[in-house]
C-alpha positions as CSV (number, residue, x, y, z in Angstrom):
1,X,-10.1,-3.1,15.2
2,X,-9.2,-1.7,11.9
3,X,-7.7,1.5,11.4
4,X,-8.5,4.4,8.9
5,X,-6.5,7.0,7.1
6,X,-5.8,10.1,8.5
7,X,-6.6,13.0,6.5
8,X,-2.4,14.0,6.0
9,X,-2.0,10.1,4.7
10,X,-5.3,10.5,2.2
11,X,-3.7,14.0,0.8
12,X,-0.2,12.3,0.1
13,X,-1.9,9.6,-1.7
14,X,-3.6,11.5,-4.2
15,X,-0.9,14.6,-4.4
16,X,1.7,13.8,-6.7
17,X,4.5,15.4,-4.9
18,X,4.4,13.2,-2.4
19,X,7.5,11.2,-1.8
20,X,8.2,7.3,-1.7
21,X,10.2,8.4,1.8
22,X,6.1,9.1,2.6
23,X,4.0,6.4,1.0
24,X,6.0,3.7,2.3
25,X,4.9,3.8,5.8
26,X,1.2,4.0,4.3
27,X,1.8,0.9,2.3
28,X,3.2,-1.0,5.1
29,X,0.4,-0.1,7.2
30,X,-2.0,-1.2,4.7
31,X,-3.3,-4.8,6.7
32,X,-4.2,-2.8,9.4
33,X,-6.9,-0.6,7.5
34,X,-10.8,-1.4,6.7
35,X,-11.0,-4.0,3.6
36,X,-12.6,-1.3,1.2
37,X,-9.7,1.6,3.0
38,X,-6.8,-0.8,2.4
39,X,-8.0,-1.1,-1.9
40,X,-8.6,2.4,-1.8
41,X,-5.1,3.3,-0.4
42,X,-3.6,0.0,-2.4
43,X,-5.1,1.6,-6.0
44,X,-3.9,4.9,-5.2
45,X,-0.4,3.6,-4.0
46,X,-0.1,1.7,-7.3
47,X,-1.2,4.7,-9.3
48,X,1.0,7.4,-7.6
49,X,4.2,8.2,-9.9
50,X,6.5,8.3,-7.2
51,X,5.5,4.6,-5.5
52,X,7.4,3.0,-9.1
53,X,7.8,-0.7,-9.7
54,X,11.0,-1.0,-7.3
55,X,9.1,1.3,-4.3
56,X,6.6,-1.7,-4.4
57,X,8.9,-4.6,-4.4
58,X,10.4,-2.8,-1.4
59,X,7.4,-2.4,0.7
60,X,6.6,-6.1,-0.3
61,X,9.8,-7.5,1.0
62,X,9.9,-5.3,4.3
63,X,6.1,-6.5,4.5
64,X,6.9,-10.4,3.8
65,X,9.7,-9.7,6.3
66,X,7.1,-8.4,9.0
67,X,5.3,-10.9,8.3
68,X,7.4,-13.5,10.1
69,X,7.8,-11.5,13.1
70,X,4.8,-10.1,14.8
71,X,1.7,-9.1,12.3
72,X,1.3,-11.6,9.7
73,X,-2.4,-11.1,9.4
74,X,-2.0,-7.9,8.8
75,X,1.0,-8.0,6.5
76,X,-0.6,-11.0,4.3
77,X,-3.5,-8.5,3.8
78,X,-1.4,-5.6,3.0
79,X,0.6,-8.1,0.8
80,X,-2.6,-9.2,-1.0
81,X,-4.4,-5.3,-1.7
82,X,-1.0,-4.1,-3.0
83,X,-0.8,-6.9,-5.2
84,X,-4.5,-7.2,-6.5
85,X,-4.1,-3.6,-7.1
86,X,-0.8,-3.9,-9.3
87,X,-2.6,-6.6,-11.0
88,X,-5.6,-4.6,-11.6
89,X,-3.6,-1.5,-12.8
90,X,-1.7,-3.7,-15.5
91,X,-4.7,-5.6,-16.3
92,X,-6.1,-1.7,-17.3
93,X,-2.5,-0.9,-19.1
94,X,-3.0,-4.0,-21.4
């Protein structure tokens, strides 16, 4: 059963004061969301100025750690939208 966003984790996506302290928990929770909830919440991750370049690489290795313990579905998908959606920011940027 997929999981949605509550309506405090939708406002510190899109709020820029928001810290990473925050939107890690939301990015790490990201394989258990809807497929079009997870991009949504994957693009606005990737977009927020306080998730930077080393706040992802963070969540990624905490999720590729998970991943060999008890959700790899789930942290493979979370893996895979946060990564599309860096991909699809800088593929914008260039």
């Amino acid at each position: 059963m997929a999981w949605k966003l509550t309506d405090e984790e939708r406002a510190m996506l899109v709020y820029s004061d928001s810290s990473v302290k925050e939107l890690w928990p939301i990015a790490e929770d990201l394989g258990w969301l809807a497929p079009e909830e997870r991009r949504w919440a994957a693009e606005r991750l990737i977009e927020h100025p306080n998730f930077t370049a080393e706040a992802l690489e963070v969540s990624l290795r905490c999720l590729n750690a998970k991943w060999y313990g008890d959700d790899p579905v789930e942290c493979s998908a979370a893996i895979q939208a946060l990564k599309a959606a860096r991909d699809a920011a800088a593929g914008e940027a260039g």
